[in-house]
C-alpha positions as CSV (number, residue, x, y, z in Angstrom):
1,X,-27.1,7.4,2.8
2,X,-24.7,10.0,2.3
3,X,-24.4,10.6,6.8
4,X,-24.7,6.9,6.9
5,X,-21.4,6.4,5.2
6,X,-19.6,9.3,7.0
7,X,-20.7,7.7,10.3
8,X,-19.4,4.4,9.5
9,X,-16.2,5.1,6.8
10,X,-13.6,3.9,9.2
11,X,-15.5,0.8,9.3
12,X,-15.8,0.3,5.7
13,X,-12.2,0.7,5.3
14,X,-11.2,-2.1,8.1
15,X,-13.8,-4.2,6.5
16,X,-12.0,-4.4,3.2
17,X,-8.3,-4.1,4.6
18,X,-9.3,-7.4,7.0
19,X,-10.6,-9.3,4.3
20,X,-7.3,-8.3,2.0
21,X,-5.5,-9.5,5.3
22,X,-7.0,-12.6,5.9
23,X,-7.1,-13.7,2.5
24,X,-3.3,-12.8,2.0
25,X,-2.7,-15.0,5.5
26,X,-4.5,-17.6,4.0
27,X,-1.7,-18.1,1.4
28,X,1.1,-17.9,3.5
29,X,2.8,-20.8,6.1
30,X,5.9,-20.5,8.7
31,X,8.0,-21.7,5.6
32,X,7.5,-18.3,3.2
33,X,9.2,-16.7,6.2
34,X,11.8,-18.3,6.7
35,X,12.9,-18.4,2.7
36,X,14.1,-15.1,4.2
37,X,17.2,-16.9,5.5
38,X,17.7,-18.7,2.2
39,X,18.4,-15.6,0.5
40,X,19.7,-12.5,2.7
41,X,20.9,-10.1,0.6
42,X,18.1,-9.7,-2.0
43,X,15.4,-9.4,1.0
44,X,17.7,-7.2,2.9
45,X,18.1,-4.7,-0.5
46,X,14.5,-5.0,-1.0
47,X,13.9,-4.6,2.9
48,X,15.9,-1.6,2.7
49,X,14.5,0.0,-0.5
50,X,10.7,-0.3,0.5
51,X,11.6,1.5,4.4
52,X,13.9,3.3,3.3
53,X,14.1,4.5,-0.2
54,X,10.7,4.8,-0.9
55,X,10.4,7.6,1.5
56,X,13.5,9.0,1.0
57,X,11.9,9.5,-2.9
58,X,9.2,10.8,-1.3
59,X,10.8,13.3,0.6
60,X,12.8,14.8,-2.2
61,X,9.7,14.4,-4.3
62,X,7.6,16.9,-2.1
63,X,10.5,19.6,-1.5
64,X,11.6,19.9,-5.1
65,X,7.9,20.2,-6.4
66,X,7.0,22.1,-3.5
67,X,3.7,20.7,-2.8
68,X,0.6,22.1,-0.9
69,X,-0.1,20.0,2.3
70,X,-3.0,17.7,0.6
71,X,-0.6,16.2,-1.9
72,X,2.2,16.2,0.1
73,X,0.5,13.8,2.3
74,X,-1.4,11.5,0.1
75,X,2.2,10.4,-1.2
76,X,3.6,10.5,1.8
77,X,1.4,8.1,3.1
78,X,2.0,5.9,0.0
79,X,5.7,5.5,0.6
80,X,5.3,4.9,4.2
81,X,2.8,1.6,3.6
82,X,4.5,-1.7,2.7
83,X,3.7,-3.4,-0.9
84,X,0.3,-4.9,-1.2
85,X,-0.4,-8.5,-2.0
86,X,-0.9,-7.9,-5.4
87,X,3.0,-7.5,-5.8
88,X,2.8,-11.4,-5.2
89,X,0.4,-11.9,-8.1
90,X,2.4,-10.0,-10.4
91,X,6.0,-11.0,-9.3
92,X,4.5,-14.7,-10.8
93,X,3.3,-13.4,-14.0
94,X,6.6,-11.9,-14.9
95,X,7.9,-14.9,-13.8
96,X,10.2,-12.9,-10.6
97,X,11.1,-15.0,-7.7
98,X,7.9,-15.7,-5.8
99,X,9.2,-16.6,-3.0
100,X,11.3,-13.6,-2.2
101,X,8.3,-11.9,-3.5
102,X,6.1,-13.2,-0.6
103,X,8.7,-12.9,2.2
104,X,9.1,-9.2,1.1
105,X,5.2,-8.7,1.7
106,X,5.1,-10.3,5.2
107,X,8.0,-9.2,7.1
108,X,7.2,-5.0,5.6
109,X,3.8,-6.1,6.4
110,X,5.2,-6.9,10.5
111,X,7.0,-4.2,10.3
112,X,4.7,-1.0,9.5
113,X,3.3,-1.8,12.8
114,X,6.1,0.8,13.8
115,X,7.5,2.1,10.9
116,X,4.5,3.4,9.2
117,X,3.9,5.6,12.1
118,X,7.0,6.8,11.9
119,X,7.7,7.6,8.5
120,X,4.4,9.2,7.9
121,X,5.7,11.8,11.6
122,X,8.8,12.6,9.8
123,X,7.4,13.5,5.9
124,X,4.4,14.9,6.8
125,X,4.4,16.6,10.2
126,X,4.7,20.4,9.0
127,X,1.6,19.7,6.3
128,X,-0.3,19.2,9.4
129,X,-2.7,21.8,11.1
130,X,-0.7,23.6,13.9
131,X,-3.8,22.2,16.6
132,X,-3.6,18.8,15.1
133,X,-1.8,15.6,16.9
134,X,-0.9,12.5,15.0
135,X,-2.6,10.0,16.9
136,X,0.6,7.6,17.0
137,X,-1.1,4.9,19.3
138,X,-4.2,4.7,17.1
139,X,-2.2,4.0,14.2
140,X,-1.0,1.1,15.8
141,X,-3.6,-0.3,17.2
142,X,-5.2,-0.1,13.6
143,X,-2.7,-1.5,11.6
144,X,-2.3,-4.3,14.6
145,X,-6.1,-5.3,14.0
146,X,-6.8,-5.1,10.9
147,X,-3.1,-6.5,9.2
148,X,-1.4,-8.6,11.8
149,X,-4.7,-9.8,13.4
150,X,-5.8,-11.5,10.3
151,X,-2.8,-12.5,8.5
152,X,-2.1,-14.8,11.3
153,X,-5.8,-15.9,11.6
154,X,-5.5,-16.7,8.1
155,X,-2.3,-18.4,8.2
156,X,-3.9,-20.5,11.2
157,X,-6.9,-21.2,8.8
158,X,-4.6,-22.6,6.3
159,X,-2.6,-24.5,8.9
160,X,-6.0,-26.5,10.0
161,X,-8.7,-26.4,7.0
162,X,-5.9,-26.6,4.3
163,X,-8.2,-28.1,1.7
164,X,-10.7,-24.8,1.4
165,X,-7.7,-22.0,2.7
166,X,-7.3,-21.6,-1.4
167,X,-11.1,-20.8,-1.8
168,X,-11.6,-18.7,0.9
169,X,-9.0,-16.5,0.5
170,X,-10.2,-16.0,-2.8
171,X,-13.3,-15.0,-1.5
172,X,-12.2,-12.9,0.6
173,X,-9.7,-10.4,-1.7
174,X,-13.1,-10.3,-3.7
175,X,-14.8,-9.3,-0.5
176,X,-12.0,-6.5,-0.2
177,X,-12.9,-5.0,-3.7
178,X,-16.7,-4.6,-2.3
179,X,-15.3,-2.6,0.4
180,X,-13.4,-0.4,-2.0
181,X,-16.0,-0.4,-4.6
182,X,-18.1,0.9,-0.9
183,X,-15.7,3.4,-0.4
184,X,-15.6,5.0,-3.5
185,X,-19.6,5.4,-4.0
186,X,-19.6,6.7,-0.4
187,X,-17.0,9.3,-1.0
188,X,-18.4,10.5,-4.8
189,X,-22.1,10.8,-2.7
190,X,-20.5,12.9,-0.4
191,X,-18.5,14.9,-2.6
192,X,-15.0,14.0,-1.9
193,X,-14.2,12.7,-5.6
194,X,-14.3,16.3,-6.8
195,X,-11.6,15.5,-9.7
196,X,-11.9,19.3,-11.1
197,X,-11.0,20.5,-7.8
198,X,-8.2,18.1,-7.1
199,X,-6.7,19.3,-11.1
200,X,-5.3,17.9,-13.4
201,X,-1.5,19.4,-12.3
202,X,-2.2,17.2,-9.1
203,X,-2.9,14.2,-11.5
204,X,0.5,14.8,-13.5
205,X,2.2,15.0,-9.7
206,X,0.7,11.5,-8.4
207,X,1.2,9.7,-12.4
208,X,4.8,11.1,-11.7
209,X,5.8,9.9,-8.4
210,X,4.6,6.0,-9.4
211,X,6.7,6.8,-12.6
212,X,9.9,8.0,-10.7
213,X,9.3,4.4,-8.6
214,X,9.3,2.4,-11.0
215,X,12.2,3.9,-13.2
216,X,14.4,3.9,-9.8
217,X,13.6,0.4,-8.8
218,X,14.3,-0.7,-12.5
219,X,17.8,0.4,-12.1
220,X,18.8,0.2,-8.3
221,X,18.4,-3.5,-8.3
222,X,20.3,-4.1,-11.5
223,X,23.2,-1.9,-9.8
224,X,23.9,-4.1,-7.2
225,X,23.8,-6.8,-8.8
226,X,20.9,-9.0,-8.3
227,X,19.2,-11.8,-10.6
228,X,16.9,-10.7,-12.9
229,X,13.9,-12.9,-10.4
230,X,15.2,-10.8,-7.2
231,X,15.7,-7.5,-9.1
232,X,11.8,-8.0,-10.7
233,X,10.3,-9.4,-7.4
234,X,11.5,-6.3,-5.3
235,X,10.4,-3.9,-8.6
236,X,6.7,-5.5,-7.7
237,X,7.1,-5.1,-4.4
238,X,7.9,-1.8,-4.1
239,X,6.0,-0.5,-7.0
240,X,2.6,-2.1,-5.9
241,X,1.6,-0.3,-2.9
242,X,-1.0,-1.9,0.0
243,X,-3.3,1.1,-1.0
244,X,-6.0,-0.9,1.2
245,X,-3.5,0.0,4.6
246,X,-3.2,3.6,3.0
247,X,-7.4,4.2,2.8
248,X,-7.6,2.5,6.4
249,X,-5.0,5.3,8.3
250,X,-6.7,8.1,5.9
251,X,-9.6,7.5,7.6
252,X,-8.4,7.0,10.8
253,X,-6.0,10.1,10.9
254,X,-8.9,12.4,8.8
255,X,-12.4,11.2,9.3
256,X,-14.7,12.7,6.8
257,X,-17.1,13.4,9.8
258,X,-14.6,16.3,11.4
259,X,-14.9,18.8,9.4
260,X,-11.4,20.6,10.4
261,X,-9.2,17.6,8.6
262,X,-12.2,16.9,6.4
263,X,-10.7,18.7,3.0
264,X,-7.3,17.1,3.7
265,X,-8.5,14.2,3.8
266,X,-10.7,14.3,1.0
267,X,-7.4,15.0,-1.2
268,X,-5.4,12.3,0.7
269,X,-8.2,9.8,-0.3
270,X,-7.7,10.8,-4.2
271,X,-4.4,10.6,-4.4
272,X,-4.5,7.1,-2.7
273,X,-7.1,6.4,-5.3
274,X,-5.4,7.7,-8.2
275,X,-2.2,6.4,-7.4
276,X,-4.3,2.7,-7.0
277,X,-5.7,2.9,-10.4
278,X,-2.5,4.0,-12.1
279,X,-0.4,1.6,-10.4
280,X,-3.0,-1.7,-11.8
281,X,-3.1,0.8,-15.2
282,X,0.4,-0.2,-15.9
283,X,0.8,-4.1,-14.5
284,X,0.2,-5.4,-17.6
285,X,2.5,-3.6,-19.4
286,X,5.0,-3.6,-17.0
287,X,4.5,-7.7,-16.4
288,X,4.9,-7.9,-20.4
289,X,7.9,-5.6,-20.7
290,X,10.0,-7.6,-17.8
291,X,9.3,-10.6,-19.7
292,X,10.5,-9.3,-23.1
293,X,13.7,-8.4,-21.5
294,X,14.3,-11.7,-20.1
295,X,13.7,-13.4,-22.9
């Protein structure tokens, strides 16, 4: 069981990112983009705080606390993925602007084909093994696959079978959750949930980078002046991360079956899971505390 999943991880992990995909694609039409043009400035502040930002917190995150290579790149690789669907969810429930919300999440989506790549080359690069090449191309043709691929095949499923698009996408996010639920018993099996070994300072570090994102994107919005719905839709945005992508590229970049990269990546993989579980921790109090304040 245990080589079975080492053998087959990557798999796993485009299994659940393509059904995330697909289901999210299923949900969107031509018109969620081009809200985009409706309202420029808000999607151009929260277009420029998720690329650019983010990773600049990031950056300055990992050189003031000085971190060892593992945890350095577990959060870099959650700033340099775009906010995950869930943003979408929650952006409605704290009654945000939806629609801004969901333009956010497609266009960052389109453009991590590049700019994941990227950002991860310019954080992360000196964490990395002296022998070791980021496989640039690889990335690509990943994130092409498994995010553009079936967000458009889903939003061409909605255009022709509108009537059961709702359901299926439905179906499908719960068909996600299998495949992390899949990549979480595979990983404990093979040992790479060791929590004592990860430690508890490493915890604190991950619980205070999410922290740091949301108490900046509480504020930076406010400042320049947007509407309470724009400043809470970007919040979402930027706070939710697509930890699905984030799993995906760990196990493409640092497959469990190499045993060089193997460690790194088993510390990449908790801090991607940590940060997911912390990060759904806090929605509901987050959701109810935006609320509050608008009322």
């Amino acid at each position: 069981m245990a080589e079975l999943y080492l053998k087959y991880e990557f798999w796993i992990a485009a299994f659940q990112l393509t059904l995330a995909m697909f289901g999210m694609g299923a949900t969107l039409t031509p018109k969620d983009f081009r809200d985009v043009l409706t309202e420029p400035r808000a999607f151009s502040i929260g277009t420029i705080i998720q690329l650019l930002v983010v990773p600049l917190i990031a950056f300055i995150f990992i050189k003031a606390l000085n971190l060892h290579s593992g945890l350095a790149v577990g959060i870099a690789l959650i700033a340099a993925v775009p906010g995950g669907t869930v943003s979408n969810v929650f952006t409605y429930f704290a009654r945000g602007n939806s629609a801004l919300s969901i333009s956010l999440t497609s266009i960052t989506t389109v453009l991590c084909l590049l700019l994941t790549p990227l950002i991860l080359s310019l954080l992360i690069s000196k964490f990395l093994p002296a022998d070791f090449t980021m496989p640039h191309a690889k990335m690509i043709k990943d994130i092409a696959l498994t995010l553009l691929v079936p967000l458009i095949l889903g939003m061409v499923f909605l255009r022709f079978f509108p009537t059961i698009a709702s359901s299926i996408s439905k179906w499908c996010i719960r068909g996600s959750l299998i495949g992390i639920v899949l990549i979480v018993i595979g990983s404990y099996i093979n040992g790479r949930l060791n929590m004592s070994a990860f430690g508890y300072q490493n915890m604190a570090y991950i619980l205070l980078f999410l922290i740091a994102l949301v108490f900046i994107n509480q504020k930076l919005p406010k400042l320049l002046g947007l509407s309470y719905a724009d400043a809470t839709a970007i919040e979402f945005e930027v706070v939710f991360r697509n930890i699905n992508l984030g799993i995906l590229l760990n196990a493409s970049i640092f497959p469990a079956a190499v045993a060089e990269t193997a460690q790194l990546g088993n510390i990449v993989l908790l801090s991607l899971l940590l940060f997911g579980f912390a990060e759904m921790f806090i929605a509901a109090p987050l959701i109810w505390l935006k609320r509050r304040n608008k009322n």
